[in-house]
C-alpha positions in Angstrom: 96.8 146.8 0.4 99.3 145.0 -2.1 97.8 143.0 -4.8 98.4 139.4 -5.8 98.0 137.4 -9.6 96.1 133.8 -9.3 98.2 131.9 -11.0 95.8 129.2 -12.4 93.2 132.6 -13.5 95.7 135.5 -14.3 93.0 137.5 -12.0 94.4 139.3 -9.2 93.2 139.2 -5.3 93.8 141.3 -2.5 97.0 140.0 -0.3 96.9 140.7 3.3 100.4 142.2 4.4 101.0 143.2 7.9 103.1 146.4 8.6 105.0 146.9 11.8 104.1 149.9 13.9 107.2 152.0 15.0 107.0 154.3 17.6 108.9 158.0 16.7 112.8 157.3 17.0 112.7 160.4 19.9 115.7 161.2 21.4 116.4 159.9 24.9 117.1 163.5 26.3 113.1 164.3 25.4 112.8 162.7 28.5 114.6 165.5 30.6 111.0 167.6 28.9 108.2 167.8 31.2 104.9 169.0 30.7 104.8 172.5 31.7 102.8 173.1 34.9 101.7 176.1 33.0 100.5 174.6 29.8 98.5 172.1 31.9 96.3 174.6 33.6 96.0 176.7 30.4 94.8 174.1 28.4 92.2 173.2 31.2 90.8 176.4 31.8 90.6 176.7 27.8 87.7 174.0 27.8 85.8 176.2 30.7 84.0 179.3 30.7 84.4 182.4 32.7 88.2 182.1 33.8 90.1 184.7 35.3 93.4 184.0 34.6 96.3 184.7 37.2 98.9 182.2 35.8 100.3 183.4 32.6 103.7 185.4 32.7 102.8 188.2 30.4 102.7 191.5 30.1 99.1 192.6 29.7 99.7 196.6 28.8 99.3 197.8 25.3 102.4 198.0 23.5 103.6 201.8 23.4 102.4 203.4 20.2 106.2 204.5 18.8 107.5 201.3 19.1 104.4 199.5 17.0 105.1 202.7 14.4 108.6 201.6 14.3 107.6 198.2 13.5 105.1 198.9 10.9 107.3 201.5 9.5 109.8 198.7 8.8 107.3 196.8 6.8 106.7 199.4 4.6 109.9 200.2 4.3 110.2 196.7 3.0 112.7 195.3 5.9 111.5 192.0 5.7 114.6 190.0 5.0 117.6 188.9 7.3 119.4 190.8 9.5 123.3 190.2 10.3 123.3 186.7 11.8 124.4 188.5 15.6 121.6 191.3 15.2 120.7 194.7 13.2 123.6 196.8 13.5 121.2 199.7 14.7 119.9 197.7 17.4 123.5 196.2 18.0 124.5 200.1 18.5 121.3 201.0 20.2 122.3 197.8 23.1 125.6 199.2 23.6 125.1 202.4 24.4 121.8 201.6 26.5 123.8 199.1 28.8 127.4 201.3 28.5 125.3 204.4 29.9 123.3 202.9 32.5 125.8 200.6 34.2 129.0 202.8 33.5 130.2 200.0 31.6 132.3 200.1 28.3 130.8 197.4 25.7 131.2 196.8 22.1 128.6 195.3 19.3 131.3 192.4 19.3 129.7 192.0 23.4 126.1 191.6 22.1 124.1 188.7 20.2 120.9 189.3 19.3 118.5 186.3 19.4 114.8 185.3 18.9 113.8 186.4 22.7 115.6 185.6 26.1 114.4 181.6 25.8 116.9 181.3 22.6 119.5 183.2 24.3 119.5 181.1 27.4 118.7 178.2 25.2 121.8 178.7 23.4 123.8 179.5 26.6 123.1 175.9 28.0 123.2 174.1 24.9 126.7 175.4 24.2 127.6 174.4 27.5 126.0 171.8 30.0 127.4 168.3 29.3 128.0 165.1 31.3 130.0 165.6 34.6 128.9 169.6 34.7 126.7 170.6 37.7 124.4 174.0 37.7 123.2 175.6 41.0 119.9 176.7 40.5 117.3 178.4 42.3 114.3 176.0 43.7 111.7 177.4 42.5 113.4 178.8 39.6 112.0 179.3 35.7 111.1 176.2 34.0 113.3 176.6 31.3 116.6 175.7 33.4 116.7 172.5 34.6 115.3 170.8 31.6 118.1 172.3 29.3 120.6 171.6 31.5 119.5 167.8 32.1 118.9 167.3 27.9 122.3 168.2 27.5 124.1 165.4 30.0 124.5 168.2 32.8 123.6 167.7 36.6 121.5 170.3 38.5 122.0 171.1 42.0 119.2 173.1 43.7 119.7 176.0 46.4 116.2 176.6 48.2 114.1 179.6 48.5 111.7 180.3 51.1 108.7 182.0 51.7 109.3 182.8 54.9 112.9 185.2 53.5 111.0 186.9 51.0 112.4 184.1 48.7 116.0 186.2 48.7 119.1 184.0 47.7 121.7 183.5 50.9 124.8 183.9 49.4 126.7 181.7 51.7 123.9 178.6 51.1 124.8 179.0 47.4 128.9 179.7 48.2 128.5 176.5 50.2 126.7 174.8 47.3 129.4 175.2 45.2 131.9 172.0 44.7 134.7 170.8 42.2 132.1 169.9 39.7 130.1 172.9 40.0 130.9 174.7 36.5 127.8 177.5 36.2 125.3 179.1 38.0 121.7 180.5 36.6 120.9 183.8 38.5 117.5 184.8 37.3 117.0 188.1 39.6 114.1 189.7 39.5 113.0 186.4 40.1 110.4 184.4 38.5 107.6 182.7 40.0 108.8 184.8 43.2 109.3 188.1 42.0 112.1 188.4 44.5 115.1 190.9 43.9 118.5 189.8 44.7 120.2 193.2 46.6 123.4 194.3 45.2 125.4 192.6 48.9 124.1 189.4 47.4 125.1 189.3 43.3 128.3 191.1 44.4 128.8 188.1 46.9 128.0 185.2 44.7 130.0 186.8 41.9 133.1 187.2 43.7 133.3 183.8 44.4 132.4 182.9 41.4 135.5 184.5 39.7 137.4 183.1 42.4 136.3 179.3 41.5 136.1 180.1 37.7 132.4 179.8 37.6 130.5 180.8 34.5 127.0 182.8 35.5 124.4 182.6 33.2 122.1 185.7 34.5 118.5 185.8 33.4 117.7 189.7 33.6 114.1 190.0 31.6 112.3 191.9 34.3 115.3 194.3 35.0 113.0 197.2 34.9 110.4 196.0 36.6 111.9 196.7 39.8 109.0 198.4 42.8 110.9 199.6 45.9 114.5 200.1 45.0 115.9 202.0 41.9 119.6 200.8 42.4 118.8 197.3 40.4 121.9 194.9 40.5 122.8 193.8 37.2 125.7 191.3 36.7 126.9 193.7 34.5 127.6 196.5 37.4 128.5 194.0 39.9 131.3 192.2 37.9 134.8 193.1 37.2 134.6 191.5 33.9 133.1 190.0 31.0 134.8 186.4 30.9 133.0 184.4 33.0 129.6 186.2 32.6 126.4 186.3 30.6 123.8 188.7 30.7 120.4 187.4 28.9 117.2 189.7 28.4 114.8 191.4 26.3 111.9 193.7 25.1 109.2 191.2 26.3 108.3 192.8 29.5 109.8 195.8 29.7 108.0 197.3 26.5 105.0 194.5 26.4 106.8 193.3 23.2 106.1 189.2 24.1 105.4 188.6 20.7 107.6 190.0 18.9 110.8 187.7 20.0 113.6 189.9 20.4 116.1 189.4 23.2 119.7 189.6 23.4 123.3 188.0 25.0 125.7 190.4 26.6 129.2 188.4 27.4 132.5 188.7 26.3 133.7 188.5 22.9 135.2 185.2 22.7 132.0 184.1 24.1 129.7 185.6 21.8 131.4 184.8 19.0 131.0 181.0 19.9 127.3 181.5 20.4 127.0 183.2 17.1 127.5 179.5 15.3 125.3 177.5 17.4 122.7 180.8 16.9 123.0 180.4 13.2 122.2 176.8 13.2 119.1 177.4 15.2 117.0 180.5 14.4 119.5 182.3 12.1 118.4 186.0 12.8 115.7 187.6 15.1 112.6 188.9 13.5 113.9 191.8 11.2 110.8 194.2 11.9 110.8 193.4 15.3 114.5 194.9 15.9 113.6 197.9 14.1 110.7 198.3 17.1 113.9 197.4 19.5 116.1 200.1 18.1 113.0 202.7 19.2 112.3 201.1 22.2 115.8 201.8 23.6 116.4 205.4 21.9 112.3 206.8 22.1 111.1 208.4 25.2 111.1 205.9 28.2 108.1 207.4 30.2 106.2 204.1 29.0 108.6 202.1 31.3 107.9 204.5 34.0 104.2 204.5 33.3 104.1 201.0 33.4 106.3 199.6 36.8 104.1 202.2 38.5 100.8 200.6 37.5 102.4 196.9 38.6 103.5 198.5 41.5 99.9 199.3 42.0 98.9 195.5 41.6 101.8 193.9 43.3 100.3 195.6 46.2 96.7 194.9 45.9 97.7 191.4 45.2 100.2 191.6 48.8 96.8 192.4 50.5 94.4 190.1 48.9 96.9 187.2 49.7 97.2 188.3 53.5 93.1 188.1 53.5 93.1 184.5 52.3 93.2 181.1 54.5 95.9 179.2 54.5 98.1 181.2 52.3 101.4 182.7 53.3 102.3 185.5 51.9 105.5 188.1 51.5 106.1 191.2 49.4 107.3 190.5 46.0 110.2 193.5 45.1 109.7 193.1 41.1 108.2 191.1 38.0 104.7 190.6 38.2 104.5 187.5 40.1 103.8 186.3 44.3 104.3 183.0 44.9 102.5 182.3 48.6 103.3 179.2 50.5 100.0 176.7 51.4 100.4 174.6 54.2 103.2 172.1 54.5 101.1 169.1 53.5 99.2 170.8 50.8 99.5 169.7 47.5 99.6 172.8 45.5 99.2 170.8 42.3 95.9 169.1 43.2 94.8 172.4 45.2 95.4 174.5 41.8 93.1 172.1 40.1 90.5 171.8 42.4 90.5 176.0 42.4 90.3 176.3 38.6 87.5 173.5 38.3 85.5 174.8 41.1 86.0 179.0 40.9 87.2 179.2 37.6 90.6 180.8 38.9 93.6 179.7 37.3 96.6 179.8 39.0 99.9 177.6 38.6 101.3 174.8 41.3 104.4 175.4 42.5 105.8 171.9 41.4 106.0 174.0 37.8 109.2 175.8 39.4 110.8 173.5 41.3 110.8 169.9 43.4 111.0 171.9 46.9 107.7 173.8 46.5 105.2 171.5 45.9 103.0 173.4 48.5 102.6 176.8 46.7 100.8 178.3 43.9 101.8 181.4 41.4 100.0 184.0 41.2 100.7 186.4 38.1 99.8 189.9 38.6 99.8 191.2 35.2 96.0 191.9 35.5 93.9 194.9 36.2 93.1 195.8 40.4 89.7 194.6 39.5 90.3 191.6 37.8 92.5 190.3 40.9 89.6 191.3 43.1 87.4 189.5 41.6 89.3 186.8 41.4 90.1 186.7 45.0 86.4 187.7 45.5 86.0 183.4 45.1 89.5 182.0 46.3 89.0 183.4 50.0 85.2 182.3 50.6 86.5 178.8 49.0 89.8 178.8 50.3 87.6 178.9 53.7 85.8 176.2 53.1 88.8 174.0 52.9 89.7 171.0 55.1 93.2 171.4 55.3 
C-alpha cells in the first residue's frame, strides 16, 4: 500500500490505491485445448480409494533390464549433455537400419529426426503445417492429440467415423470420398488408439494411393507398431508407399520397450522434410533426453525377445478383456487386433461421459468416456488393457453386477 506526507504535519498516512485485475493475456487458440477426458477421470479417482485403473494408455511391464543398463551406463559414462539437435548419431544409425531391414526400405540419417517422444514429433508435424483454409481427415474417435493441434494452428478438421459394429476398421472409400480440394493431410494412427483396431495392408495401400494421386501429405502415428495380436504382416506407411515426399512416419520406444518415461520418439520423412522440422524442433525441445537415446540405441540393436515376450502377454489380456466385455450388459463389444485398448459401444442414448463417472464413483473402476476421442462416440467408454488378467477380473468382477443394475 503506497504511502502519503500530510502536508500541514510532515507525517505520513496510508493512501488507498486501487489496482486493476488483469486476467492472463492467453492466446485465443488455448481455446482449441480441452480438458482431457483422461485427465478428468484421473484426477477423480486420485481423491478415492481402492481404484482399479483401466483408463491410462501405458505400458505397465518392467522395462527390459539391458535397456535400463544402457541408460545408467550413459550416466556414468557422463552423457549428460546435448545430443546433435536431429538425434544421437548412434541412435540415428541404429533407426536406419532397424526400419531399412524390416520394411526393405533404403533410408538415410538425413530421413530421421529424433524428438522428445511421438507427441513432439506429431506436435511438430502439425505445427509446421496446419493453418487457415487447410482441412485434416481424421479418424472419429481418434487420439486426443489431433484435432486440438490442428484447430490451434487455424486448420479445419473433417472427421471419417468408426464403428463398433466394423471392428472400428477405416473404409477406404468413406475416407477417398472424404477427401475435397481443401483437404491437405490426413492423420493415420494404425494400430489405433482408443480402438486398438489395425488397418490391413488393402486399406493403407488404398488410402495412400490416392493420396499421392491428390498430393496429400499423411501424417502416420505408428507407436503401437509392434503391438500387433493376430497378424505379423503389420502395414507400415513406410512399406505401403512408393515414396518419401508426401509421408511421415511418427513413433517410439514408449510402448514397445515400456520406455513411457523416458521421451524418445522419432520422425521418418523425406529429407527436405526433416530438415524443415529440424528448426521448428530446435526452437522447442532442442534435443531428446541424451541418456534416454543411449537406452534407444540398445533397444533396437539388443535381443528383441522382450518384444515378443511382451505382445504375447497383451495378447493374453486383449482376450480376457474380449470375454469380460461380451459378459457385461449393455456393452458391445468386438476384437481389438493391437495396442492395449477395446473401446465397446453403450447403448445409443447412453451418455458414456456421465456413465464413466457414475462407474468410477460407485465401483471404484476407472474407465475413460468416449467423448475423450471424438464428437461421434459419445456412447462408449475405453477400456485400457495394460493390466494384469486378475486385475481386469476384478475389475469386471463390479462393472457387470452394476452394469445390471442399470436403467438404461
Amino acid at each position: 500500500m503506497a504511502e502519503a506526507a500530510n502536508k500541514e504535519t510532515g507525517q505520513t498516512k496510508p493512501r488507498k490505491v486501487k489496482y486493476r485485475k488483469n486476467k492472463a493475456s492467453w492466446n485465443p487458440a488455448m481455446q482449441a485445448v480441452p480438458v482431457p477426458g483422461i485427465r478428468r477421470m484421473v484426477n477423480m479417482a486420485a481423491t478415492m480409494k481402492d481404484v482399479i485403473h483401466l483408463s491410462i494408455g501405458q505400458p505397465d511391464l518392467p522395462t527390459p533390464k539391458h535397456v535400463i543398463d544402457a541408460y545408467i551406463d550413459a550416466l556414468n559414462a557422463g552423457q549428460t549433455g546435448y545430443t546433435m539437435d536431429a538425434g544421437l548419431p548412434e541412435l540415428l544409425v541404429a533407426l536406419r537400419d532397424y526400419y531399412g531391414a524390416r520394411y526393405d526400405r533404403k533410408l538415410t540419417r538425413d530421413n530421421i529426426l529424433v524428438t522428445s517422444g511421438a507427441t513432439e514429433a506429431m506436435y511438430l508435424a502439425i505445427s509446421a503445417t496446419s493453418a487457415p483454409g487447410r482441412q485434416f481427415i481424421v479418424t472419429d474417435p481418434s487420439f486426443l492429440l489431433y484435432a486440438p493441434l490442428i484447430r490451434m494452428n487455424g486448420g479445419e478438421v473433417k472427421f471419417v467415423p468408426t464403428r463398433a459394429e466394423n471392428d472400428h476398421q477405416l473404409d477406404p472409400d468413406e475416407v477417398i470420398r472424404a477427401m475435397g480440394s481443401r483437404t491437405f493431410a490426413l492423420i493415420l494412427n494404425n494400430p489405433n488408439n482408443p480402438t486398438g483396431a489395425v488397418y490391413p495392408r488393402s486399406t493403407i495401400e488404398t488410402i495412400l494411393e490416392e493420396c499421392a494421386y491428390r498430393g496429400i501429405q499423411v501424417y502416420a502415428d505408428e507407436v503401437y507398431d509392434h503391438l500387433i495380436f493376430d497378424d505379423d504382416d503389420f502395414a507400415s506407411v513406410l512399406n505401403c508407399s512408393m515414396d518419401l515426399d508426401n509421408i511421415m512416419c511418427i513413433s517410439s520406444f514408449s510402448k514397445t520397450y515400456s520406455m513411457a518415461g523416458l521421451r524418445v520418439g522419432w520422425v521418418i520423412s523425406s529429407q527436405a522434410a526433416i530438415k524443415s522440422l529440424r528448426r521448428l524442433h530446435m526452437f522447442t525441445t532442442s534435443v531428446a533426453n541424451t541418456p534416454s537415446q543411449f537406452a534407444g540405441v540398445a533397444a533396437l540393436t539388443g535381443d528383441q525377445q522382450c518384444v515378443t515376450n511382451m505382445v504375447n502377454i497383451y495378447r493374453e489380456r486383449r482376450d480376457k478383456v474380449v470375454e469380460l466385455i461380451d459378459q457385461t450388459p449393455y456393452m458391445t463389444g468386438y476384437k481389438p487386433g493391437g495396442a492395449f485398448f477395446a473401446f465397446p459401444d453403450l447403448p445409443p442414448h447412453v451418455d458414456g461421459s456421465d456413465l464413466a463417472l457414475r462407474m468410477l464413483k460407485e465401483t471404484g473402476v476407472c474407465l475413460v468416456p468416449g467423448d475423450a476421442f471424438g464428437e461421434g462416440c459419445t456412447n462408449a467408454v475405453r477400456i485400457s488393457f495394460s493390466t494384469t488378467c486378475e486385475k481386469l477380473e476384478e475389475a469386471f468382477d463390479r462393472i457387470i453386477p452394476w452394469m445390471a443394475k442399470q436403467q438404461f
